[in-house]
N, C-alpha and C positions, 0 to 999 in steps of 0.2 A: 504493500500500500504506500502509495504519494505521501509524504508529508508535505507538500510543495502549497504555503500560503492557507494551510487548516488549522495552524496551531501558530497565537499570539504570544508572542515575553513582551507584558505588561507593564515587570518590576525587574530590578538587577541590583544586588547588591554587595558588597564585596569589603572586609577588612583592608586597613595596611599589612601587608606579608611581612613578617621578618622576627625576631626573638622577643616572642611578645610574652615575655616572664611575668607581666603584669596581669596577662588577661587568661583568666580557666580556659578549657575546653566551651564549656555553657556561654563565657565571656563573650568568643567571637562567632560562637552559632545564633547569638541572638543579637549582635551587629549586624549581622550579613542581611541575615531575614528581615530584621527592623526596616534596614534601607531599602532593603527590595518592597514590601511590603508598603513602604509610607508610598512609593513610587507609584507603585498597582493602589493606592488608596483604599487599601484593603487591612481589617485587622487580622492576628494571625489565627483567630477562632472563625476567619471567613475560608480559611484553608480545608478545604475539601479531604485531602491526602498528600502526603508528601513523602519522599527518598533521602536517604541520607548516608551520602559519601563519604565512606572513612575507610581507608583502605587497611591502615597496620593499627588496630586498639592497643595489640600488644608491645609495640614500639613505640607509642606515646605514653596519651597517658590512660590508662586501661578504660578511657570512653571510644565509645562507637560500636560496641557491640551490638546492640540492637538500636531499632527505631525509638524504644523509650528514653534515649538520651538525647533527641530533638525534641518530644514530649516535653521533657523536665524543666529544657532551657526554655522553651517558649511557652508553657503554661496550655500546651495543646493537647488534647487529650481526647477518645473515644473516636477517633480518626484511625485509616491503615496509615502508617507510619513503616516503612521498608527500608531497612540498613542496608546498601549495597557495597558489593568490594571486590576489583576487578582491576588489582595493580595500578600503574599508574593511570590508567584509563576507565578509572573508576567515578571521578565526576561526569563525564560524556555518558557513561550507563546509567547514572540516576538519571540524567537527561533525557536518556533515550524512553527509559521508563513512564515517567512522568509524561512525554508526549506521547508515550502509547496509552496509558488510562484515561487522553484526553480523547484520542480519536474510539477508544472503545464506547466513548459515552457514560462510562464509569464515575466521571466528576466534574467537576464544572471548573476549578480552582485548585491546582495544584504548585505544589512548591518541592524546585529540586536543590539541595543547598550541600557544598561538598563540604568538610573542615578536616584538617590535621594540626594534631600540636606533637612538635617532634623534638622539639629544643629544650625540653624538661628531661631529656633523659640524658646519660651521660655516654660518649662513641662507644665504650665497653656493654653499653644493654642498648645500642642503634639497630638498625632496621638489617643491616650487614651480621649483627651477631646472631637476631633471631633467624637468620635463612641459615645461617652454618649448621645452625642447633637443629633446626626443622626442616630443612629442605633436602632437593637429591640430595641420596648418601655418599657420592662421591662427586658428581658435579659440584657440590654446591659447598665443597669444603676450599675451594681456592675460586669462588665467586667473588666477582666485587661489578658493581655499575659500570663503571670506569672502564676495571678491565674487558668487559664484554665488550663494549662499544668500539674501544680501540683497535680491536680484531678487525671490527668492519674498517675503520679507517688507514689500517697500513695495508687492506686489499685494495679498499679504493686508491692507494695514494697507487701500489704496486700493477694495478691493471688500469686506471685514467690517468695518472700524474697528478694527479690532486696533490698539494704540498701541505706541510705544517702550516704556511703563511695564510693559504685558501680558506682553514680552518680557524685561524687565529683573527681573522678578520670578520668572519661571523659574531665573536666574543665581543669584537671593537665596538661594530653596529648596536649589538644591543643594549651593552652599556652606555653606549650616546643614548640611543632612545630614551633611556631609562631615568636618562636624567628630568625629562618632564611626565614622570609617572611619580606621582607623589604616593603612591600604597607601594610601591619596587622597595624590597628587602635594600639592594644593593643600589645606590643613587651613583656613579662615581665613573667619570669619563677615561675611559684606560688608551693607551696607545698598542698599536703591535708590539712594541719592544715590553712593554709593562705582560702582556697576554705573555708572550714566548717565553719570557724571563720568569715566569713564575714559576712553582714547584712542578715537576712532574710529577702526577699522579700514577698514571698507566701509560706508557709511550704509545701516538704520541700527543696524547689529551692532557692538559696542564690545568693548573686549580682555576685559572679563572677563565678556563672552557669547560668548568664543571659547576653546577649548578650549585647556590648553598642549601644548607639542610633549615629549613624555615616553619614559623607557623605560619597558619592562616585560614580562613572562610570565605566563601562564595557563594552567591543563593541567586535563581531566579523563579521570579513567579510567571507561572504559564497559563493561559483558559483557548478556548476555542477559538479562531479568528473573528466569526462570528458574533462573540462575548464581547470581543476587546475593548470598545467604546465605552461599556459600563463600567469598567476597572479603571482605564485609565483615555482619558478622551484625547490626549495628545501621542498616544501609542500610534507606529508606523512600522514596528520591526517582526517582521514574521518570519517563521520556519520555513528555509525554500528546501532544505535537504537533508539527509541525516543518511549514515551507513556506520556498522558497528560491525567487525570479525574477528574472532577469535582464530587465528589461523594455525601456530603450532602450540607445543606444548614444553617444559621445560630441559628436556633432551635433543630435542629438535627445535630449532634447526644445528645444533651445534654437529651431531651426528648423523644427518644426512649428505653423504657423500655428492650430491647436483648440490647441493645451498653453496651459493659463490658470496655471500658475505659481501654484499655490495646493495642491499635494499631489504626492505620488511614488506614482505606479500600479504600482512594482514591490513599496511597502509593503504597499498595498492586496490582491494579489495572494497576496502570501506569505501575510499574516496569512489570508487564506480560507482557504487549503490549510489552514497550523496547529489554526484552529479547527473544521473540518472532521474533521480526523485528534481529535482532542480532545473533541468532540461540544459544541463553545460555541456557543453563540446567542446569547446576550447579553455580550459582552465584560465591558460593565463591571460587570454585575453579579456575573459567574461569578469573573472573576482578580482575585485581592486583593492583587496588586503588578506593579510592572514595571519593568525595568531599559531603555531607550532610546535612541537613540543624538541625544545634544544636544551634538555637535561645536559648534553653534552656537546659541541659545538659541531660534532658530526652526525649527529642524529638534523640538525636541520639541514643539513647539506644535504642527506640520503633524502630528507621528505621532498625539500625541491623536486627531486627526481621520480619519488614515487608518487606524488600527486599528481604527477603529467605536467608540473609547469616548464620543463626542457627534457631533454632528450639525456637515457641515461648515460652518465661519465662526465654529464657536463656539466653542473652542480655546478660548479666552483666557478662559471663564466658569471652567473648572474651575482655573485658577491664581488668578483673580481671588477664588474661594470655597473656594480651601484643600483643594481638592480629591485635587491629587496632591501634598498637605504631607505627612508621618510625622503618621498619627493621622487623614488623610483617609480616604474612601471606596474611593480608589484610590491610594495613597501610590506616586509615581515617581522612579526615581533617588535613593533611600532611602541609597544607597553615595557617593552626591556626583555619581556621572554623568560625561560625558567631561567636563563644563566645571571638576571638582573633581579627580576618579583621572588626567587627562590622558587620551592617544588616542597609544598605541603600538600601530600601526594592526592587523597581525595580531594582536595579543594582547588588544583590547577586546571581539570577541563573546567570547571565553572568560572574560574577565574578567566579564561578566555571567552567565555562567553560573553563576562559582564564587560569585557575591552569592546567585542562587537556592536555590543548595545551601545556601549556610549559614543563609540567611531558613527554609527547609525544613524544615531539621533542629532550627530555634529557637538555632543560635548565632551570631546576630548581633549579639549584646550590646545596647546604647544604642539601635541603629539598627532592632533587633527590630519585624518589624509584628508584630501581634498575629493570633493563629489562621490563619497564613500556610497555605495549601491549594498554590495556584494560580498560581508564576509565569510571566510575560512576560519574554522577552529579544530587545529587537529591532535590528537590523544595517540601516544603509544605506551605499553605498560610490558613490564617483566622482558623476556630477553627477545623484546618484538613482535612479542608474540599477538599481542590485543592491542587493536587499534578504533578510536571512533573519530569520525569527520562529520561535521556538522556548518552546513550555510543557511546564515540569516541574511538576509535583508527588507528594502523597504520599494 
């Protein structure tokens, strides 16, 4: 089924990301929603049912197990309330969610809101110790993020030429961006020489082409296109697409002898459905922005590729030509991206969404594209394996 203009985001709301010591769990789940909610002009006892993105409970702080810890924060209660958790593309699935109970005719009013608080725990009980502890018995004893991703990048450098600098310039862009994003964890304009010279983490991905470890929340409210007016009379941003796939699992692709380690087929995947439900045929000429997920500065260079916006191997020409700078052709990560706003893992698909929304509506301040129609929000989570791609516009 279409989602293409059936389903309205009325409200959008979004914490500052970054070590928020001061603020609970409950703290930023009922920020996010508040803003979303005063937005849709709605109270949050008008919510119908709502999803709640928490990816790691057990890597924070032991919230997010269930849906009654959106209950508690917001005072909402005898509603379905759904915890969902699907790696780092676990707020694009409560999304996904939440617009399917819309077109089921299920609810009138719903709210999808991701949160993580990750920076109350200390690196020795992080989200790295619990996979050691609990994941593959042998894959997953010399796992790291990092590491994984780098594999991809010394194939792409060894089979396109893609360089360290291709890669380091991605990290540049977004920390510029980032500087007119007032919620971005990290504000702070870095040069090539500052990215390169940083630590190596996993060769050849360095810490500030590695995303920080952050809190944060995200929340939008959603009703039927139909509905929209009643919620919020200057609403204009509707659902033109959505595609979510689960494509491998966590031995695969590492141990499939065809996987060439030069793209994610669950991105590839999604974005078809998206643009399908959407009616795109040329990516990059149709959407004039896009939010993506650059946990590491090579994961945005592979989505380049796997969304269709260039031909694969060529990645590295559209950063190299300013391509996805603010003021490119295709401006990406315009909000700073995970390597600027951090990666509080349920709450970063919603956190692109609510960039969308406000690109949308033209209040993006500084970071404004211009004549903004069409955006991209894309999700990948665990070793590639889950991806979602969702375009809004107006």
């Amino acid at each position: 089924m279409s989602y293409k203009d059936k389903i309205a985001v009325v409200g959008a709301g979004c914490t500052n990301f970054g070590e928020n010591f001061e603020q609970s769990y409950q703290d930023l789940i009922y920020q996010a929603a508040l803003e979303a909610c005063q937005e849709a002009g709605i109270e949050f006892t008008d919510i119908n049912a709502a999803w709640l993105g928490t990816a790691f409970p057990d890597a924070g702080v032991y919230k997010g197990r269930s849906g009654m810890d959106l209950a508690e924060a917001l005072g909402v209660f005898d509603i379905p309330i759904t915890r969902v958790s699907n790696y780092c593309a676990t707020g694009g699935d409560a999304f996904r969610n939440a617009c399917n109970s819309l077109l089921a005719g299920q609810h009138d009013v719903v709210l999808a809101l991701g949160v993580e608080k990750l920076r109350d725990r200390t690196p020795t009980e992080s989200i790295v110790k619990m996979m050691v502890d609990a994941g593959h018995p042998i894959y997953q004893k010399g796992f790291t993020a990092a590491g994984t991703f780098a594999v991809f990048a010394t194939r792409h450098f060894n089979k396109f030429g893609t360089t360290r600098e291709d890669l380091s310039l991605i990290s540049v862009k977004n920390h510029k961006h980032a500087l007119h994003n007032p919620k971005a964890h990290i504000r702070k304009e870095l040069s090539l020489e500052d990215v390169m010279r940083s630590p190596m983490v996993a060769y050849p991905i360095t810490l500030m082409e590695s995303c920080p470890t952050t809190d944060g929340a995200a929340a939008v409210v959603l009703t039927r296109s139909e509905d929209a007016k009643k919620y919020n009379p200057d609403n204009k941003v509707m659902v033109k697409g959505h595609g979510f796939s689960v494509s491998t699992g966590w031995d695969l692709p590492f141990y499939d002898p065809h996987f060439d380690f030069t793209g994610f087929r669950a991105t590839e995947i999604a974005s078809r459905t998206a643009y399908k439900h959407a009616g795109v045929s040329d990516p990059y000429k149709e959407i004039d922005f896009a939010e993506v997920h650059d946990c590491f500065s090579i994961v945005e260079l592979l989505t380049y590729e796997d969304l269709g916006f260039i031909e694969k191997g060529s990645g590295k020409k559209l950063i190299q030509e300013g391509i996805t700078e603010h003021g490119g052709d295709i401006p990406v990560n315009v909000s700073g991206g995970l390597l600027s706003c951090g990666h509080p893992v349920g709450a970063t698909g919603i956190r692109m969404l609510y960039e969308l929304v406000r690109q949308l509506q033209g209040h993006a301040g500084k970071r404004q594209v211009i004549d903004a129609k069409l955006g991209l929000a894309h999700n990948i989570g665990g070793p590639g394996a889950v991806a979602s791609v969702t375009l809004l516009g107006i």
